[in-house]
N, C-alpha and C positions, 0 to 999 in steps of 0.2 A: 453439725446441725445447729440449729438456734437455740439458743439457752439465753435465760436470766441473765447470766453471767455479761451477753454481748450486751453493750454498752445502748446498742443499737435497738434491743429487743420491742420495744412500744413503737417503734416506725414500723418494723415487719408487719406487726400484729395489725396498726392503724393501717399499713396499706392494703393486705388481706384483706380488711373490709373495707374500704373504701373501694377498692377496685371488686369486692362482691355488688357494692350497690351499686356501682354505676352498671355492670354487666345487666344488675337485674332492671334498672331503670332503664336500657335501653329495648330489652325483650318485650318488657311492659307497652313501649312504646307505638313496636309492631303490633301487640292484640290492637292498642288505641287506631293504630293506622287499619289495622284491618277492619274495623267497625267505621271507620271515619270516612276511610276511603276504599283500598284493597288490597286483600291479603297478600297479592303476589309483589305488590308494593315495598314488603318490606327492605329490601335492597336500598333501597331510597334512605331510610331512618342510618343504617350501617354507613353511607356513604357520607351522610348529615354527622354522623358522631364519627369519622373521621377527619369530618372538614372543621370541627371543633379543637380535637386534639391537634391538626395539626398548626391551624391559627394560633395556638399557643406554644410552641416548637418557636415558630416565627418571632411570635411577642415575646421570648425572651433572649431571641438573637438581638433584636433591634433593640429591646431595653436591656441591654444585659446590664446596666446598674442594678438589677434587681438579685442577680445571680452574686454579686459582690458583697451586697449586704444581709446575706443571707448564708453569713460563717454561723460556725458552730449554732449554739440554740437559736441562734432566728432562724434555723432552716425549717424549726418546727412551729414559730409562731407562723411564716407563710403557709405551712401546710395545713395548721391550723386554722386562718384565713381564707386562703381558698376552698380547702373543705369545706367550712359551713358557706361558702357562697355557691359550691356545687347543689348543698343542701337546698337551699332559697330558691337558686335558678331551675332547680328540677320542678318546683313546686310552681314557678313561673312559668315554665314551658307547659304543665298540665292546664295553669288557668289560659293560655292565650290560647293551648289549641281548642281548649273547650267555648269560648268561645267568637274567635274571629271566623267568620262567614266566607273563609274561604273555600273556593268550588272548581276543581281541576276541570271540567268540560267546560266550564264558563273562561277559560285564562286567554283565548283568543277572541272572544266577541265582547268580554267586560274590562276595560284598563285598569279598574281598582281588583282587578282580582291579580293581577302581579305585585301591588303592592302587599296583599294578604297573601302570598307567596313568598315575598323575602321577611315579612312577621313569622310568617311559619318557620322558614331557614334560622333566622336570629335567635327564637324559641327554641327551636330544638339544640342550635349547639351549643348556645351559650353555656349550656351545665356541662357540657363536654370539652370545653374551653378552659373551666376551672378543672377540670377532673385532669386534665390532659398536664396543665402545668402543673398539677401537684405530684405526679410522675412524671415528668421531665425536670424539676427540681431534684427530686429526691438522686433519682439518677444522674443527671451532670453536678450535682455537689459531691457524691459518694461514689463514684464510676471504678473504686478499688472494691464494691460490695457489690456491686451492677449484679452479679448472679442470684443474691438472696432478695435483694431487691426486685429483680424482673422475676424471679422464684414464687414470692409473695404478690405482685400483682399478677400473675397470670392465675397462679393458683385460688387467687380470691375471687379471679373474672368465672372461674373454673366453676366455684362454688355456687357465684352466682345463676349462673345457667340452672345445677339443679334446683338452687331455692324456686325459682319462675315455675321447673315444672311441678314442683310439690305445693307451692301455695294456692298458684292460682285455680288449683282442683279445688279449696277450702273457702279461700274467701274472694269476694266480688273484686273486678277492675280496677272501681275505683277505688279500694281499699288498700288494694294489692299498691298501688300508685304511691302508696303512704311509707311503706317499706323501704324504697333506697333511700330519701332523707336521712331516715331514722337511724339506718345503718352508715351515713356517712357522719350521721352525729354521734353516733360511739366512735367510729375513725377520730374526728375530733377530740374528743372527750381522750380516748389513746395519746395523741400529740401534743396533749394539753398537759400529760401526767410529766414531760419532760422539762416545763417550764416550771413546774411548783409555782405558781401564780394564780392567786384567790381572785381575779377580777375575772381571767381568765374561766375558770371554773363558772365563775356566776353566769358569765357572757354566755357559755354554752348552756348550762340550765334552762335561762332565759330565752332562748332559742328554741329551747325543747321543748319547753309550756307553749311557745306561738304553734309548735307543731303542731302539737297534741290540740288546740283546739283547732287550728287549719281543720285536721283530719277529720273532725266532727260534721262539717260543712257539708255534706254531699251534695248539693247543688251548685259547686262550685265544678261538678265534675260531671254534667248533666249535657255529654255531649250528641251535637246535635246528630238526626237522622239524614246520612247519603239520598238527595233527591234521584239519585240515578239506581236503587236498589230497592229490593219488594217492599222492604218497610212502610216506607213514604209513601206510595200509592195508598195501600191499605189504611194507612193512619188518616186517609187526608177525607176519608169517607165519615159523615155524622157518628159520634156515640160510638167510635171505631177507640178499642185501647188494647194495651199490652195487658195481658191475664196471669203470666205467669213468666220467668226466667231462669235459665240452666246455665252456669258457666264452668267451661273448662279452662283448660290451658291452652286449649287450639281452636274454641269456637262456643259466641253467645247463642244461644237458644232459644227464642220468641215465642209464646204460643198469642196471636191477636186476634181479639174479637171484633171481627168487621165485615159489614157489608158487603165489602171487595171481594169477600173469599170467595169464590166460584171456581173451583181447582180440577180443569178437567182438558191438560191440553189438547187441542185440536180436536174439543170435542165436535162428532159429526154434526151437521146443520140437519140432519135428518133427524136426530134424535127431538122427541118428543114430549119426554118426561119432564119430572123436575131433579136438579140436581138437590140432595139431602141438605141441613146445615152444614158450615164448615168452621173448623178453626184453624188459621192460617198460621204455619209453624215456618220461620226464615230463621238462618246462619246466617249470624254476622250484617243482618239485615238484609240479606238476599236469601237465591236459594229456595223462592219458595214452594212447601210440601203443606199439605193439610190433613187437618182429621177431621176425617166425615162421622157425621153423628147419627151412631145407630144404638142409641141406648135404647132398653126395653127389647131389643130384635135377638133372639134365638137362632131361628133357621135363615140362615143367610143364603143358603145355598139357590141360586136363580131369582133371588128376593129383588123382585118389581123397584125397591129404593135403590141398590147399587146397580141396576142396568146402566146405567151412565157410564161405569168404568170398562163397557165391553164396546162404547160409541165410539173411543179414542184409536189411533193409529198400532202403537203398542200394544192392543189386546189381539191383535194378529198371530201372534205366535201362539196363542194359545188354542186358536183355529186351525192348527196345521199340526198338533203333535199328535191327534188323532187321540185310542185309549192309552198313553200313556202319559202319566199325570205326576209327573216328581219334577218341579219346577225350582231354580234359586233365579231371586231376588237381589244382583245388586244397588245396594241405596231403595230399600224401602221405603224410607222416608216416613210420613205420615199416614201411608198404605194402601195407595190407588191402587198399584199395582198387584197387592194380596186381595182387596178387592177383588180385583181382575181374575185372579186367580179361583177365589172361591166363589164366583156368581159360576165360573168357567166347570166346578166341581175337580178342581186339581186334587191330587188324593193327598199331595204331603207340597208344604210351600216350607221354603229355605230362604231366610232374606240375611245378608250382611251388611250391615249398618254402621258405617261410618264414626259416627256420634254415640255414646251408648247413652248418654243423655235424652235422647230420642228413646229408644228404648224400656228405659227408666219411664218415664212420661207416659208412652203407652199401655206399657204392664202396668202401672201405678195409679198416680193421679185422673187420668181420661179413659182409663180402662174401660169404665163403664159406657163412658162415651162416645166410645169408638167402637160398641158393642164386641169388648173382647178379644179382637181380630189377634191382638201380639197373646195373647194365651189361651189362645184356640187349641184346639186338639188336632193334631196335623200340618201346625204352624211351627217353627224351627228361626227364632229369630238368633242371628251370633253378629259380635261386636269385632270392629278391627276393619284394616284398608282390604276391599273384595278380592285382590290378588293373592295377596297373602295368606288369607283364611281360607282361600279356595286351594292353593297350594297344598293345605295340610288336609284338605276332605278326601275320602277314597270313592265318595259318591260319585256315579255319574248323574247326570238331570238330562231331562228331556227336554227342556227348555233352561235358557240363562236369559236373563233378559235386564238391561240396560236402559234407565230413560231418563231423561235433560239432564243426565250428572254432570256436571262442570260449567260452562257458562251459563249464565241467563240470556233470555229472549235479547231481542235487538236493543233493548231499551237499556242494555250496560255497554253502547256506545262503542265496544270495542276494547273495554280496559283489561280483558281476558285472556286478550292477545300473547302477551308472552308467558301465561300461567302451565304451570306443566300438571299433564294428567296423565299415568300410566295406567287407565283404562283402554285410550284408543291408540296402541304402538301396536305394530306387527308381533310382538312376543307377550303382549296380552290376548289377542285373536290366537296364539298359538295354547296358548293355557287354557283359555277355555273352551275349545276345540276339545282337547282332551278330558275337558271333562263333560263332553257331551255323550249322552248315549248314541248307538248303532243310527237311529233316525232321529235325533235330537237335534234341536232350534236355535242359533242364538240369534237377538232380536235385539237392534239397539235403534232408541230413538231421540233423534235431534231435533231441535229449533229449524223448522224450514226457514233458510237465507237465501236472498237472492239478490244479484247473482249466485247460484251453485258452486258452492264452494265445502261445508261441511259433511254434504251427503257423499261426495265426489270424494272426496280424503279418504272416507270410510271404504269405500268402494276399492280402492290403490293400497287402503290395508289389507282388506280380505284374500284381494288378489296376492298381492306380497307374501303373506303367511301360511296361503295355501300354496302356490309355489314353492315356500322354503320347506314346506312338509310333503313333498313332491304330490300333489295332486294332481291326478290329472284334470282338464279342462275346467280349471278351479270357476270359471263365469257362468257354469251350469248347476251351481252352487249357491247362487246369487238372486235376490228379489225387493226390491225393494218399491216403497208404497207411498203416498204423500196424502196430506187432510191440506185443509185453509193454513194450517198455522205448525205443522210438523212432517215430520219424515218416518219413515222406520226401513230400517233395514233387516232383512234375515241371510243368516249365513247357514246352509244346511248342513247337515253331516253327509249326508249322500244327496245325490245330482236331483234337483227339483223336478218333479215329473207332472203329468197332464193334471193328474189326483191333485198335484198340489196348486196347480198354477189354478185349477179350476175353484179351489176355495179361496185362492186371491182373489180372483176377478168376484166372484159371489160377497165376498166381504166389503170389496171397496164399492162394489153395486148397490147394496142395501146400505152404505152410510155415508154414500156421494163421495167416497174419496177416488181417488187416481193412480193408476197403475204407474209406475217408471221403468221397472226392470224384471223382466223376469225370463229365462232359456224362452230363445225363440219369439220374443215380443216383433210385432208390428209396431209400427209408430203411432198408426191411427187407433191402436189398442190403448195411447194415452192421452192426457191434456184432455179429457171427456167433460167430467163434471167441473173442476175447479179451472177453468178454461183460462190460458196466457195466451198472448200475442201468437208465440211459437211454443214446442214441446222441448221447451230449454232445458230441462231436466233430462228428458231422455235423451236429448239430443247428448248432453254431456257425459251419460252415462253410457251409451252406445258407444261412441266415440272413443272413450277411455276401453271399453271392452275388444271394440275394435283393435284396437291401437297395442292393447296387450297379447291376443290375441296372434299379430303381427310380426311380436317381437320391437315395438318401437314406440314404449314406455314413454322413453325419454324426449323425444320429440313432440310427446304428447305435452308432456310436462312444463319443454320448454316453451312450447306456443300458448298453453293456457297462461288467461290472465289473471289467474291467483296461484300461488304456490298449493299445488293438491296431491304432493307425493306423496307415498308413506310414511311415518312416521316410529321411529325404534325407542326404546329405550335409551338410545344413546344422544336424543334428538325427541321427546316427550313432548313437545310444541305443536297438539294439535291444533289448538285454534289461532296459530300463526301460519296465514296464506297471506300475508302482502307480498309482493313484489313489488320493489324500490324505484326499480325502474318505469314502474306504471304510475307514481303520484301523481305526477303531472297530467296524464289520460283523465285521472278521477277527479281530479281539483275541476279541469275543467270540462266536462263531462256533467256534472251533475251539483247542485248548491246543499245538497247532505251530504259531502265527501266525509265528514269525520269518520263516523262509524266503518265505510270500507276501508278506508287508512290505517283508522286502532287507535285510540289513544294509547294504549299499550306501549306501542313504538314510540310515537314522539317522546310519551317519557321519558324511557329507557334511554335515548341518544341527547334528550334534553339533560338529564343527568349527566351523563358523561360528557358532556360539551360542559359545563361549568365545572365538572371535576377537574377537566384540563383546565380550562382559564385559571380556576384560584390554584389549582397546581404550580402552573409559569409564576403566575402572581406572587404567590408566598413562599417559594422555594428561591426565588431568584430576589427577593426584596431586601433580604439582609445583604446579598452582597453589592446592590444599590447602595443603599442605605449606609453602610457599616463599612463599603469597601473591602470587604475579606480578601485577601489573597487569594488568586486560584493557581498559584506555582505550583512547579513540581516538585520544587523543592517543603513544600508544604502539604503536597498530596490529597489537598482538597476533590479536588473533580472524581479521582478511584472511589474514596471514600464516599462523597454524593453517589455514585452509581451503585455501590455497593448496597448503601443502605435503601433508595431508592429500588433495587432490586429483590431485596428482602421485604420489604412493603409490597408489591407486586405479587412475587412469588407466593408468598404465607396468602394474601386474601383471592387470588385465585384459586389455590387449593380451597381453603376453607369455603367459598361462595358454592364452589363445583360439586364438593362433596357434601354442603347443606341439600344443595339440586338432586344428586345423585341419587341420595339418600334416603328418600323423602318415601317411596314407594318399599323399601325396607324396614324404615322406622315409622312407615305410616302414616304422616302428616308431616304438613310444612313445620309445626310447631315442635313438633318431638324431633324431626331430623333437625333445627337449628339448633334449639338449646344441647342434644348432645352430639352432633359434631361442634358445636362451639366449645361445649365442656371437655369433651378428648382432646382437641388440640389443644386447648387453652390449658387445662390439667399436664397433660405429658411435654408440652415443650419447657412447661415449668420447670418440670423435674430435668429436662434438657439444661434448662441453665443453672439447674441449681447443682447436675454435675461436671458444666463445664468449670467452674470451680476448681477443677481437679488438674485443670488443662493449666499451667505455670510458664509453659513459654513453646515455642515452635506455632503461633497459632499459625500462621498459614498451613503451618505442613498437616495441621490438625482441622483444620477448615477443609483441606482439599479430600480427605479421610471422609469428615460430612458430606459433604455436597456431589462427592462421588456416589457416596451409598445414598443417597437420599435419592438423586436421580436415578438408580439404577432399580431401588422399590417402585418408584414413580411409575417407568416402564414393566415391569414386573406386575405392578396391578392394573395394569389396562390389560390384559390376559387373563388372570385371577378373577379378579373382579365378578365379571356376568357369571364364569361359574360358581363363585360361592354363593353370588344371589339364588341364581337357577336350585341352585341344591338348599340352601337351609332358610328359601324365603317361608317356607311350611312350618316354623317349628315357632316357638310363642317369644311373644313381642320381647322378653323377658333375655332369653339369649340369644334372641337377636342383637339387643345393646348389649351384649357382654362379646359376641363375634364382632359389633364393629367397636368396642374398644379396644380389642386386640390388634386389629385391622388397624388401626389409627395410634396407637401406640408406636412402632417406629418410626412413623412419619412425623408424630408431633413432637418427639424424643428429639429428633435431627435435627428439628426449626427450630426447636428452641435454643441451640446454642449459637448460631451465625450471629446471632444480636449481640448478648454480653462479647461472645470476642470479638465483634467489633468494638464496642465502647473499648475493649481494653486495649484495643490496639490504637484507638482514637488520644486514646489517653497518654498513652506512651508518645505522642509527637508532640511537636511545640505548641502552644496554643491549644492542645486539645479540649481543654476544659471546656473551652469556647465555643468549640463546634457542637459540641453533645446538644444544644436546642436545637440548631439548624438541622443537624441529623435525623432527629426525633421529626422535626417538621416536616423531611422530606420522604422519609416512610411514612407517617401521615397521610401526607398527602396520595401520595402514590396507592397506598390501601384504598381509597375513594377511589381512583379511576381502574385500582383490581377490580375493586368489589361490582363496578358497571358492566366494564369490561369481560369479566368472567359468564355475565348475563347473556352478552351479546355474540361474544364467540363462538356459546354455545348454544345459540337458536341457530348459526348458520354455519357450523361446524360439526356441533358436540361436545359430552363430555372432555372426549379423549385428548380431544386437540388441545383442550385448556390445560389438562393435567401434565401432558408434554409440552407444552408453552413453557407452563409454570416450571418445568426441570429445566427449560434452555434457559430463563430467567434467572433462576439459583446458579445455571455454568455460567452465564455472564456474568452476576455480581463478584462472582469467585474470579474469575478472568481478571476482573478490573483493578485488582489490588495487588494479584499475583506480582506483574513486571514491577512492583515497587519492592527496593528494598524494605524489610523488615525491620522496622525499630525494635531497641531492647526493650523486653519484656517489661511492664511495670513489675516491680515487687511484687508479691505475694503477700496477703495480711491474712492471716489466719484469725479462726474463730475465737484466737483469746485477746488480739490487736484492738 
């Protein structure tokens, strides 16, 4: 272990934190991206703060005079150095993102929005640039301690992940933002204890006072509102402002007082009322939910001010469960839908809410506001992802009912596109199926899009998952309904009969909506009120019935012009229906192509297309440059593959199993930071007992990478059943079932690296390669981290997590046919 004793002890501890703060500066970065721009985006900041680290791999191939002059104590005035320029640059990258006016829908129709595009890039890696050479310093000077060294940054990136999820519950965004500086200024202040140097000390002081008053500034951190999210509409109306704010670690909380609020989708044109006051509640600046204001109101029940909530598409299900009245709610949101409920006289409402900060707000602050509706008597509100929570209930419901959870209306352009959502997969239809009662409803409703694409998906789930539960003639099961501006779908528990088809048509009679689907429709039975050219909707929905009906799915699949197959768990990309091969149809076909296309996509492959170029670019620039050898007698090329492989493998895993995960642990934010933290934690402890490994490493690399692929496959089996069985049980040991879960996986990765450096080490010139190395895992981690994205919108999990095992048998392959250099010495912990 590390003791005082080691000569070394204030680098371990200086890297510990340094490598905590950059982890949590980079977490930080994703809530900013997700406020700034979009949550699913985060992928993009991971790929950015690889393409920093590895730019510094590079820089110190090409400068290697810098590696020379940094024997004995200067190795800690550089680390010194660059530490506090980590510090500065982080503080720099908050003020440019906050704010340069750059606008990802605008990058093709405005030319300065490319250059506010590589300001953005320069910003964000530049702190990852410094962070990067101060471990790749530390490791190609020290490469006889590479395991206590890779031990302590992993383990401090480890730490960092959980600080992210514990702070930013306490204190604000931009607060939270103030945090890795600070932590890379004790890192400093550590590396500075080894110079005993009084200028030294003051320099960092000095540092520290600019910090501390930077931090004071909070208008420095006043970043601006997404025009493409509910915020900005609502703000843009007179005397329109934010009233109140909730943050967590996975999602800001808005309550604005505006004009705009009118929150009643697709409400009927028949409706005659007035809709009540509202306050318009958005996530993350989207998202938005409101609170209808019924302070002063007691008896709700049929009350003439919430008739608005029975005008909407969505209140159909509660016309069809007849007297039985036990209803869940997922994503109550601001409470239309209990509304709906209790104008409806439901005897008991169950809603699971995402956010409990929503929650908070309602029972609390607006309670009175919202005349009470979340501490009602018969109201049952519970916190946590609606899967999960519904997992552990033994209630049945008579109704479930689902509406606009996950994208927003047309006006998010399409950037939702590769967002995953395990509400709409075949094996959440299959969940809560089961928890419907004998004649119970489940009701989900979406953004009417057109062309037909959203309702159609839904439609190829139902089908799907009634098939997997062998139903019979599951399309007699089926009904669904359209307003001006939404859809709903109902999935029945038993076969839709005249009783019920007769309260459709009466429903969508009295609020001018339109019929699509229901056993037995005629055509002319749709396209009535809300009249198209053709009955595009049903046409489509027919067709897909037909077609299944048939036995010939697939054909249907292949000829439609959006992607509207089913959707599983292992493929959670509902609102991804482009086909590739149709750009060109749409480009010229119509002058609004963005939004059918996605922005979504472009990005994703706009990323990884520069991840490649600066890959080539800076993996191959030192041996431009520098002329390295690439003999075989010098074993360069294995070693590039190797380690390049390891780059690969590790950020596929980890990107898959952020993805994977997300519906287990809840949220995007709680699956990153702790699959980041298990892997990042346990491979540590991986290197910090490869340590123990003295010589034979191939024979002891092939021991790893055997067992690590053979887990790999092993949990593509494992896996959906442990979900299936303990997604019921509380959030709590759920993170303790997948740290076990990820415990020998991260234990394995973490050793292939230190035995490489030490096998790097052990040949001629080794010293030399350890940047370039560094740079080319780097690198390659950036086109993982894309990579992992995209394989698994048109693959799946599985495919990745077996990619990622043939990746680990290659790099293993490409070193094997060399002979073995002798072992470096061994330096034990008194050395």
């Amino acid at each position: 272990m590390m003791t005082k004793k080691d000569g070394d002890f204030s680098l371990y501890i200086g890297i510990f934190f340094f490598s905590a703060s950059v982890l949590l500066f980079e977490l930080s970065l994703m809530r900013v991206f997700s406020i700034l721009q979009w949550n699913y985006l985060a992928f993009m900041i991971i790929s950015i703060a690889f393409l920093g680290y590895g730019a510094s791999g590079t820089f110190l191939s090409v400068f290697s005079s810098i590696l020379k002059r940094t024997e004995g104590k200067n190795l800690y005035k550089y680390l010194l150095f660059f530490s506090l320029l980590f510090s500065l640059g982080s503080l720099l990258s908050i003020f440019v993102i906050s704010k340069v006016p750059f606008d990802l829908y605008r990058v093709i129709t405005d030319r300065y929005q490319l250059l506010y595009l590589v300001i953005y890039y320069l910003a964000i890696a530049i702190p990852f640039f410094f962070a990067g050479i101060c471990i790749s310093l530390a490791i190609s000077k020290l490469p006889e301690k590479v395991n206590k060294i890779y031990f302590c940054d992993l383990g401090g990136a480890s730490v960092g992940c959980i600080s992210f999820l514990v702070l930013a519950n306490y204190i604000s965004l931009s607060r939270l933002l103030i945090v890795p500086p600070l932590l890379s200024f004790l890192a400093s202040f550590l590396f500075s204890l080894k110079l005993k140097n009084k200028s030294s000390a003051i320099y960092v002081v000095g540092i520290f006072v600019f910090i501390t008053l930077f931090s004071g500034a909070e208008n420095f951190y006043s970043f601006p509102v997404n025009p493409y999210k509910s915020l900005f509409t609502l703000l843009r109306y007179p005397n329109s402002r934010i009233i109140d704010r909730q943050e967590n670690s996975f999602a800001r909380l808005e309550v604005v007082e505006s004009e705009g609020v009118k929150y009643a989708p697709g409400l009927s044109l028949n409706f005659s009322g007035e809709i009540p006051e509202q306050l318009g509640l958005v996530t993350d600046g989207d998202g938005l939910s409101a609170i209808t204001k019924l302070e002063g109101e007691n008896d709700l029940e049929g009350l003439k001010k919430i008739e608005f909530s029975d005008y909407i598409s969505s209140a159909l299900g509660f016309h069809l469960i007849g007297d039985k009245r036990k209803i869940l709610i997922i994503g109550p949101g601001g409470g239309l839908d209990v509304l709906g409920g209790i104008y409806n006289k439901a005897e008991e409402i169950w809603g699971i809410e995402m956010n409990p900060d929503v929650k908070i707000l309602l029972q609390g602050n607006y309670a009175d506001y919202s005349g009470n509706i979340y501490n009602r008597e018969g109201v049952k509100i519970l916190t946590g992802e609606g899967r999960s929570v519904l997992k552990g209930l033994e209630q049945k419901f008579d109704l479930i009912q689902i509406s606009l959870i996950g994208s927003s209306n047309t006006a998010s352009g399409g950037f939702y596109s590769i967002s995953e959502n395990y509400l709409y997969t075949v094996e959440a239809f299959i969940d809560f199926w089961q928890h419907l009662s004998d004649g119970g409803k489940l009701s989900i409703t979406r953004w009417l899009k057109f062309p037909p694409r959203e309702i159609v998906r839904l439609c190829s789930i139902s089908l799907e998952a009634l098939s997997r539960m062998g139903i019979e003639k599951p399309e007699n099961h089926l009904a669904i309904i359209r307003s001006w501006g939404t859809s709903t779908l109902i999935l029945s528990k038993k076969e839709i009969g005249e009783k019920e088809i007769r309260a459709i048509k009466d429903f969508c009679d009295e609020r001018n909506f339109d019929t699509v689907y229901f056993p037995w429709i005629k055509e002319e039975e749709a396209n009535i009120n809300h009249v198209l050219e053709k009955s595009y909707y049903y046409q489509e929905i027919d067709q897909l019935v037909n077609s299944f009906k048939e036995d010939k799915l697939k054909d249907f699949y292949d000829s439609y012009f959006f992607n509207v197959s089913a959707v599983t768990d292992n493929q959670p990309y509902f609102f991804y229906t482009l086909k590739w091969k149709n750009i060109p149809k749409i480009v010229k076909s119509t002058s609004n192509w963005q939004p059918l296309i996605e922005w979504g996509n472009l990005i994703i492959f706009a990323t990884f297309l520069q991840g490649i170029i600066f890959s080539i670019i800076f993996i191959f620039l030192p041996l431009i440059l520098k002329r390295f050898p690439v003999t075989k007698r010098k074993v360069k090329i294995p070693f590039l593959l190797y380690f390049a492989s390891l780059g690969l493998g590790y950020m596929l895993l980890e990107i898959s199993f952020i993805q994977k995960f997300i519906l287990y642990l809840t949220n995007p934010a709680y699956s990153t930071s702790i699959i980041i933290f298990s892997f990042l934690f346990f491979s540590g402890l991986g290197s910090f007992y490869s340590k123990k490994i003295e010589r034979n490493y191939v024979n002891a690399l092939k021991i790893i990478i055997f067992t690590l692929c053979g887990i790999l496959i092993l949990y593509q089996f494992i896996l959906p059943y442990v979900f299936n069985t303990t997604l019921k049980y509380s959030l709590l040991v759920r993170i303790f079932i997948t740290l076990g879960l990820i415990f020998p996986l991260g234990f394995l990765m973490g050793m292939p690296f230190p035995l490489g450096i030490r096998l790097v080490n052990s040949t001629e010139q080794g010293k030399e390669l350890i940047p370039w190395l560094w740079a080319t895992n780097s690198f390659c981690s950036i086109i993982a981290s894309v990579s992992a994205v995209i394989i698994a919108l048109f693959f799946g999990f599985k495919v990745v997590a077996l990619l990622a095992a043939f990746i680990y048998l290659f790099g293993f392959l490409s070193i094997i046919r060399n002979r073995e250099p002798s072992p470096v010495p061994y330096f034990s912990d008194s050395t």
